[in-house]
C-alpha positions as MATLAB code, in Angstrom:
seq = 'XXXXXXXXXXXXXXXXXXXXXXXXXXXXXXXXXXXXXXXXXXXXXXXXXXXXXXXXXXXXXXXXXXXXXXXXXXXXXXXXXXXXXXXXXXXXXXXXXXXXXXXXXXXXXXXXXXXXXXXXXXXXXXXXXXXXXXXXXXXXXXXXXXXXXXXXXXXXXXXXXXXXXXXXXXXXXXXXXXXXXXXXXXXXXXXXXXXXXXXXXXXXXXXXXXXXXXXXXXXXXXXXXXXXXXXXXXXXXXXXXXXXXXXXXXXXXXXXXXXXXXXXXXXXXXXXXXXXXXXXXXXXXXXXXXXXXXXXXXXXXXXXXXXXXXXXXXXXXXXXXXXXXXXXXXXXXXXXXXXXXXXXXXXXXXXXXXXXXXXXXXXXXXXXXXXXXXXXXXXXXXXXXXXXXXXXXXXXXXXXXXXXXXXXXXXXXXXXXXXXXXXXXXXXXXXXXXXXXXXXXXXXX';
ca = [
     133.983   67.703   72.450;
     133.922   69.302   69.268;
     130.969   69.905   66.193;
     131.872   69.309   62.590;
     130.496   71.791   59.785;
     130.831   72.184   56.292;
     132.211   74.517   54.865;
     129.892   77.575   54.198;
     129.709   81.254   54.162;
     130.932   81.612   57.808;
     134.061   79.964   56.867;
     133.846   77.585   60.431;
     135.436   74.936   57.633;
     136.851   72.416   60.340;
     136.103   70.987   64.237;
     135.110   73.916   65.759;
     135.242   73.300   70.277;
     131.808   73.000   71.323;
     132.863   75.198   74.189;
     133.498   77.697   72.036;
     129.986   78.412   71.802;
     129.763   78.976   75.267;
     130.445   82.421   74.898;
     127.795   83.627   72.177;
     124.944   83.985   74.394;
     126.992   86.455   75.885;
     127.863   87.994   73.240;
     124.672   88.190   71.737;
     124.006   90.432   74.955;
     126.934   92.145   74.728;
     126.321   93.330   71.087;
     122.815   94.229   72.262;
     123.818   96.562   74.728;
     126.679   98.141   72.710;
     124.384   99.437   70.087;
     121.122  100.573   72.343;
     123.142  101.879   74.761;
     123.646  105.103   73.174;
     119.974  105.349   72.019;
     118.650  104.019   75.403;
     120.874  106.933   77.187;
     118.555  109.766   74.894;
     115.482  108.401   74.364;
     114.800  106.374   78.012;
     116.659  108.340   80.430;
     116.648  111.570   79.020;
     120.408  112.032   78.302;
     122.609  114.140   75.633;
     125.010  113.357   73.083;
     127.632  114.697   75.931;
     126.528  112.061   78.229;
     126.251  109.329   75.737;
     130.494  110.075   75.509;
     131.026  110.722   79.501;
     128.905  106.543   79.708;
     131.760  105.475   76.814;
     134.669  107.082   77.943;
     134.073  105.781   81.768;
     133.738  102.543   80.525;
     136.314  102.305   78.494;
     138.663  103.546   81.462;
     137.041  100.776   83.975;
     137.608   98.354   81.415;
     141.372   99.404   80.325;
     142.535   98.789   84.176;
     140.076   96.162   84.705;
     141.501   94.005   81.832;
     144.719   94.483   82.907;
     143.740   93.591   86.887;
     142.177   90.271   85.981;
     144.508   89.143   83.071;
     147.229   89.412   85.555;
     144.941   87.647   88.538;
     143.980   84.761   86.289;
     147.635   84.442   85.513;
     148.943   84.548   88.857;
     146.309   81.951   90.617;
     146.209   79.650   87.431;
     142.924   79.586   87.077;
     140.538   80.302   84.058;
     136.577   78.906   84.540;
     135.994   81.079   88.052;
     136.964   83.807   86.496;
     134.442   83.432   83.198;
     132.072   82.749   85.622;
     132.631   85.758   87.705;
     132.735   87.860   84.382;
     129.108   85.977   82.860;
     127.546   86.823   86.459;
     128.230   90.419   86.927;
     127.370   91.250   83.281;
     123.987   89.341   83.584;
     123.391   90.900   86.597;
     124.484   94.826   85.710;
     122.810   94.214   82.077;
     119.087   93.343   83.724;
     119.195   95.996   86.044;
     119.997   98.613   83.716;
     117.050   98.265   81.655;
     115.056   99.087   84.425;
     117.273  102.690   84.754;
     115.269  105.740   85.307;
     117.907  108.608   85.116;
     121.827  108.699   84.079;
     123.525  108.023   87.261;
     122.096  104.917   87.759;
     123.044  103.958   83.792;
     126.833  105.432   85.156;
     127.211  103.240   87.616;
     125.539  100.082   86.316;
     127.138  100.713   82.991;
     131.071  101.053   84.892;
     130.264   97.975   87.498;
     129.323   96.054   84.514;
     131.931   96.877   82.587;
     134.176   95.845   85.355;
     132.953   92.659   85.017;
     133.336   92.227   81.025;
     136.890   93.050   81.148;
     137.399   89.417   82.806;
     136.213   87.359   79.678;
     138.035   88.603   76.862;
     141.454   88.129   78.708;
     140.661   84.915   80.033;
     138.786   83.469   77.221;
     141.452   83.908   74.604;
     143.892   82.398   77.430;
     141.849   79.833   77.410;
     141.955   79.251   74.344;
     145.861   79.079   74.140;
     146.141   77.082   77.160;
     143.878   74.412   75.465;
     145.362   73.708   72.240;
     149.514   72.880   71.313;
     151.084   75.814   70.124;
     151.255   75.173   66.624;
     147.482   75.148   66.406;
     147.227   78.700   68.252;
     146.475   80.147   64.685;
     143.986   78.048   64.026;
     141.639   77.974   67.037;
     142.572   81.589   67.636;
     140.677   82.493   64.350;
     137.897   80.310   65.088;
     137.066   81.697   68.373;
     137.249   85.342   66.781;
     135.024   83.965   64.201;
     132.515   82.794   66.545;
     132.601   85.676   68.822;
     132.349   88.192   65.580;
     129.514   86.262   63.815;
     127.744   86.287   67.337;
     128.026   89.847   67.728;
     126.290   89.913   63.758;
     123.219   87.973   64.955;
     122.799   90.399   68.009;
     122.303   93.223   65.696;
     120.366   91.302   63.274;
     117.965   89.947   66.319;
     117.841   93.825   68.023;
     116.479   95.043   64.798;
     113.974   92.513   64.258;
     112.511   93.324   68.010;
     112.861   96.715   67.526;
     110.598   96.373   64.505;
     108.075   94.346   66.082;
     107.500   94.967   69.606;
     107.141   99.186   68.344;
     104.031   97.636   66.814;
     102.755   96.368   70.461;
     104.302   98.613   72.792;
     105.870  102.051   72.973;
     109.490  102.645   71.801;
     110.736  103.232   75.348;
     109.461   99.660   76.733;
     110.330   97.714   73.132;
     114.098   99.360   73.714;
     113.900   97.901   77.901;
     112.155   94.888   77.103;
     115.490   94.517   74.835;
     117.887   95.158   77.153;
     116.301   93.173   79.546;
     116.249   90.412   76.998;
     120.420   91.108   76.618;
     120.984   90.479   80.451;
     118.529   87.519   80.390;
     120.277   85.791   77.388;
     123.468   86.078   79.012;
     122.968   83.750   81.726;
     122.798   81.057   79.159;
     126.779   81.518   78.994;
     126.847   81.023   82.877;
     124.764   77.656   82.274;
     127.101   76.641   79.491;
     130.080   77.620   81.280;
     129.249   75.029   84.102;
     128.728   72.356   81.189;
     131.316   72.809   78.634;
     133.947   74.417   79.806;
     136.767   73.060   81.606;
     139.675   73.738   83.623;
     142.765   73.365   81.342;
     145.339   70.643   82.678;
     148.002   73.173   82.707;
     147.885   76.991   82.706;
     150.489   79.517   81.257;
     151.716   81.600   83.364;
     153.566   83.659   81.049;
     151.663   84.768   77.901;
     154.191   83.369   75.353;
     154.342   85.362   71.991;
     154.208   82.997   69.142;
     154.988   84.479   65.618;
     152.595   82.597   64.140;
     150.166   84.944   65.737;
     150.817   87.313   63.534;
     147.565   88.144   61.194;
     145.298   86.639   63.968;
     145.654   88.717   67.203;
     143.106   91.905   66.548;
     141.962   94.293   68.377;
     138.150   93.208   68.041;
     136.896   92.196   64.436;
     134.000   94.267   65.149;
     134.747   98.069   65.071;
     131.601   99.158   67.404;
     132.591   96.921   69.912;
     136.434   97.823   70.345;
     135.326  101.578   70.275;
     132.536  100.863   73.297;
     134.677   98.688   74.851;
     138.591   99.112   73.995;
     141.565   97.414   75.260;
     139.578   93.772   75.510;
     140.414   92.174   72.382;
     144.263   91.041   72.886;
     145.550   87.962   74.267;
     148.445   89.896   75.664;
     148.290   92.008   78.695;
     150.229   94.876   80.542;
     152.356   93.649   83.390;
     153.908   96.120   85.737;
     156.774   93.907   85.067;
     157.272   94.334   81.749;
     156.161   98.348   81.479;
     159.469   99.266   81.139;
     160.315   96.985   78.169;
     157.130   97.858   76.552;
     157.490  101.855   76.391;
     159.559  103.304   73.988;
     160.986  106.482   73.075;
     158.657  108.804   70.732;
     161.449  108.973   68.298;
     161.636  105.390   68.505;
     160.069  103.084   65.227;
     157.129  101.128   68.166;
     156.686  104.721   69.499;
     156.081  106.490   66.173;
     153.818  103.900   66.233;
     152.327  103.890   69.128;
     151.210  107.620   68.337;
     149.669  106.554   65.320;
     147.363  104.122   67.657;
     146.898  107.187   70.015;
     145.748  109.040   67.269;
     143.993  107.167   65.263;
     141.506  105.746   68.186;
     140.988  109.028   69.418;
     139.735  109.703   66.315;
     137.233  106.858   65.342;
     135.749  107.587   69.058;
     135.268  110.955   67.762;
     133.309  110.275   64.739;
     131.708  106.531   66.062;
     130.612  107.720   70.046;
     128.366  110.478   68.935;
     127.676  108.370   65.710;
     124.375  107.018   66.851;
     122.626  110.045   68.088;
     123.701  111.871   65.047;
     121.356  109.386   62.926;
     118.373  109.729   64.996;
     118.434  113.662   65.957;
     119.775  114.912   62.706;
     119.251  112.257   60.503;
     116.170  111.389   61.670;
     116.809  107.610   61.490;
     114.482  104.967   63.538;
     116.007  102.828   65.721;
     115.451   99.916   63.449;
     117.549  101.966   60.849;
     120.332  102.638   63.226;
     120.187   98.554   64.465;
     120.119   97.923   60.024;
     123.446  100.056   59.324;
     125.312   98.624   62.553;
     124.164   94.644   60.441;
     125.786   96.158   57.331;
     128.694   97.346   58.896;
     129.681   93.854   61.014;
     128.778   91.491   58.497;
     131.599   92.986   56.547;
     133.741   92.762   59.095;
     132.856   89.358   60.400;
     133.495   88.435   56.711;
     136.951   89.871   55.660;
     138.352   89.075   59.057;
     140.155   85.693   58.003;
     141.082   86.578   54.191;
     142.468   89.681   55.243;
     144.187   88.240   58.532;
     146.075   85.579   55.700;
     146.492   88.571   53.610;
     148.486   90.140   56.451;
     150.374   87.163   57.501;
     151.823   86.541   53.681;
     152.515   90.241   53.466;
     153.315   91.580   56.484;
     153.544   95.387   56.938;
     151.848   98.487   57.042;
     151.190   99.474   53.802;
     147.905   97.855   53.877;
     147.059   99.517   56.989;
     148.104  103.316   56.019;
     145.508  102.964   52.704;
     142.998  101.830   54.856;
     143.460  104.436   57.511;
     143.608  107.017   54.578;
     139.838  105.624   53.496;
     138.522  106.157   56.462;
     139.572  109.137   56.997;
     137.417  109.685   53.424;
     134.850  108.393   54.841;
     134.537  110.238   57.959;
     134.865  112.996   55.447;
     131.201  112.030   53.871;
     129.900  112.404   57.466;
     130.855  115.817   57.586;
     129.182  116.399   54.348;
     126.064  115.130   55.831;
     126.375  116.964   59.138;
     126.772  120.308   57.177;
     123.667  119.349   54.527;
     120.019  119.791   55.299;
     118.966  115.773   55.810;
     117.784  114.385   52.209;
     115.818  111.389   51.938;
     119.224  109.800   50.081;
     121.327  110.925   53.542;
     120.826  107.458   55.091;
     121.684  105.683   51.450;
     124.800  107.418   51.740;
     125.855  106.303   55.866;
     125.073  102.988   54.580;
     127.439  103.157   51.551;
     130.027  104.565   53.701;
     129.936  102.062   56.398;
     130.423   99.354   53.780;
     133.969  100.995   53.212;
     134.293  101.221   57.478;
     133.874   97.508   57.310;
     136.420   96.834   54.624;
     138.785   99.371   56.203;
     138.892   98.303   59.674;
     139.487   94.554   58.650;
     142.577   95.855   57.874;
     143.591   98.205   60.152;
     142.485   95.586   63.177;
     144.619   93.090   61.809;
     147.241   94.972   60.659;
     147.557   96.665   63.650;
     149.290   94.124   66.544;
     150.944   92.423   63.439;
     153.071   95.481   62.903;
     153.562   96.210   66.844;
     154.887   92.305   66.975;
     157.424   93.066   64.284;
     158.179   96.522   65.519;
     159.115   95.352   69.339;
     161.710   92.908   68.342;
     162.307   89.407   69.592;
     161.039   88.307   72.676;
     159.289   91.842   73.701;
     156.359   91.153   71.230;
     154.071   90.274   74.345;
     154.731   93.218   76.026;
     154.522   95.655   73.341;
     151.231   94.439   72.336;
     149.749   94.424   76.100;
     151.166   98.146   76.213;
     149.686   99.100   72.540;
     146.359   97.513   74.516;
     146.286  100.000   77.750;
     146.964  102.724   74.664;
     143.481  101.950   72.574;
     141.262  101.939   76.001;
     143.414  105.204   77.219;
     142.605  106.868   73.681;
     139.291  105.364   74.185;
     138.495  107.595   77.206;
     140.385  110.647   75.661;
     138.122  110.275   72.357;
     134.830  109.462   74.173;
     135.366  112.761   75.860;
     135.883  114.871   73.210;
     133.305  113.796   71.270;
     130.669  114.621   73.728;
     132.204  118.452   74.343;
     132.938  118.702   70.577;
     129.325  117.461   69.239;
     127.537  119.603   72.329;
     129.457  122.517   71.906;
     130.435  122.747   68.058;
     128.102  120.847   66.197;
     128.820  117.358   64.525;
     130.512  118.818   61.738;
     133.494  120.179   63.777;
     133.162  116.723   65.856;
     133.485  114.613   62.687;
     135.786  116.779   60.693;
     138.284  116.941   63.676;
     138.459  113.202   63.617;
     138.433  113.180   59.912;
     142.170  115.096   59.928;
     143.787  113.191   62.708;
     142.870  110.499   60.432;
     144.650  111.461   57.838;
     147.669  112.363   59.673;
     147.694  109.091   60.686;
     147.979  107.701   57.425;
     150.496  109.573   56.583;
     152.265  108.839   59.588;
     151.880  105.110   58.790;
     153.205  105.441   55.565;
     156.118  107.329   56.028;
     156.808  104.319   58.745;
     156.446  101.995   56.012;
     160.087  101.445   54.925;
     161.269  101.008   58.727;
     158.229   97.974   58.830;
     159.592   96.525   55.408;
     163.446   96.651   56.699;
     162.496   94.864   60.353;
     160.275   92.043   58.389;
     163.031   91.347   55.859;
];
């Protein structure tokens, strides 16, 4: 069954799947808890910016193994709904629970089991998707299901601030921000509902993730930035097999394992600046919650928006120059946070996050894109899969790595040191990317 729109400002321009939209009550959770959970770890249970990153970077660990366990499952035993039911069920479950948390090692373990859980839906869903469709409209409804996913995670942010707002009028900040969360689990057990309804068991499943060329400019690691960083290694179609590890490694010297340490570095960066990110705005900042829900909208509209111009952009002009530039702007703009972490706040310090995370959204549209593009040219014919399920297991290891130092970094040196660490591995990146370049340009031509 599928819905017909016209063609607006969310670019859905054709028959979207009406199981498609299975997923974004889900999604609407999952955005909610992405963004409160750092502020629900300080201001409800009494945590630091150190165990805001130990919560990230044991997440991110669960999930890099966990999307790797039940990619592989699904694939194995053919199967796709039991598993998106499993995955809707245990987030529901963990997400409602944890807003009634009292102290850290409850928000540990809730926040890992639950994450354990998550790491079955991305996999599955965009096999799903594949498994659905004839191959030469993969593209197609690969970009729509981002799309509705991305936009999803847009009105989470937009709803979370408009509660935030309200209920603080009611209520005190600490029930408003578990009445939310609560709300997040709750919501999500629409997806279970719909999953029963719309979604059906595909007629035949692939057992082997077949690479497709013409996924190039599509695949992503997550069109929203906050989300990959909270919850890396989840937004691939491609996944690590045991198999296939040896294929997928290569030499450091090697043109995919330059690259590869680019990845390495690079995410190990953004989790240094965007883990502690949060608290920074509300301890030193002094920015409401509303404020911190307002910059997060800003930041993945923008994203939402550029994803499919700049996906065509990289599919008619594929390499990496694209990427390195927007690598070396970010690494600018992590720059400006250190500026502000150094600086007494100003009453224009928040103008100033909000200008920068405009150029975070254009500049990870790119680099997101860009990325797996380049990794699929890089790996050569026939080990594109591989490669890119082995560049996934590197952004949720980096992940962890990243999570971690932020925490000891921010607690021990200050936010300045934090940011302006991750602000130079940046930039080596980009120039590691760049001097790359001409090996990308000789493989695509």
């Amino acid at each position: 069954m599928n819905i017909t729109t016209k063609k607006n400002a969310w670019k859905l321009e054709s028959s979207v799947p009406l199981w498609f939209f299975a997923f974004v009550p889900y999604k609407i959770g999952e955005g909610l808890l992405i963004i409160l959970m750092p502020l629900f770890i300080i201001q409800v249970v009494g945590g630091t910016v150190s165990d805001v990153a130990k919560v990230n970077s044991l997440i991110a660990l669960v999930g890099m193994f966990a999307f790797i366990l039940w990619g592989n499952l699904s694939d194995k035993m053919g199967y796709r709904t039991p598993f998106l039911i499993l995955g809707f069920l245990g987030f529901t479950l963990c997400t409602s629970m944890l807003s009634f948390s009292d102290n850290l090692s409850q928000v540990l373990i809730l926040g890992s089991v639950g994450g354990f859980f998550m790491a079955t839906i991305t996999p599955v869903g965009s096999a799903l998707v594949l498994d659905s469709f004839p191959e030469q409209e993969w593209p197609k409804f690969f970009g729509k299901f981002y799309q509705v996913t991305g936009w999803s995670f847009v009105a989470s942010v937009l709803f979370g601030m408009t509660w935030l707002n309200f209920a603080s009028k009611f209520v005190s900040n600490v029930a408003a921000m578990r009445g939310l969360l609560l709300f997040a689990g709750v919501v999500s057990s629409l997806s279970l509902l719909l999953c029963f309804l719309w979604v059906k068991e595909p007629k035949f499943v692939r057992k082997r993730r077949k690479f497709n060329p013409k996924l190039l400019g599509q695949l992503t690691v997550g069109v929203i930035e906050r989300r990959a960083v909270f919850y890396p290694s989840r937004a691939l179609y491609f996944v690590l097999r045991p198999s296939t590890l040896s294929q997928a490694v290569q030499p450091l010297g090697s043109p995919l394992g330059r690259y590869y340490l680019c990845s390495l570095l690079f995410f190990v960066a953004i989790n240094l600046v965007i883990v502690p990110f949060p608290v920074f705005l509300t301890n030193t900042l002094k920015a409401t919650n509303t404020q911190v829900f307002l910059i997060a909208l800003v930041k993945s509209t923008i994203e939402s928006w550029l994803y499919v111009p700049v996906g065509h952009w990289v599919h008619q002009r594929p390499g990496i120059k694209l990427q390195a530039q927007a690598t070396a702007l970010r690494g600018g703009v992590f720059g400006i946070f250190v500026l502000l972490a150094l600086i007494p706040p100003q009453p224009s310090s928040l103008a100033f996050v909000g200008l920068a995370q405009i150029l975070s959204g254009i500049t990870w549209a790119a680099i997101a894109v860009s990325s797996s593009t380049a990794v699929g040219i890089l790996a050569g014919k026939d080990k594109e899969g591989s490669a890119i399920g082995f560049y996934n297991a590197i952004i949720g290891a980096s992940g962890a790595l990243g999570s971690l130092g932020s925490g000891y970094l921010a607690a021990t040196f200050g936010y300045s040191v934090c940011f302006g660490i991750g602000a130079l591995l940046t930039a080596f990146t980009a120039w590691l990317l760049w001097q790359l370049q001409p090996v990308v340009l000789a493989k695509t031509s």
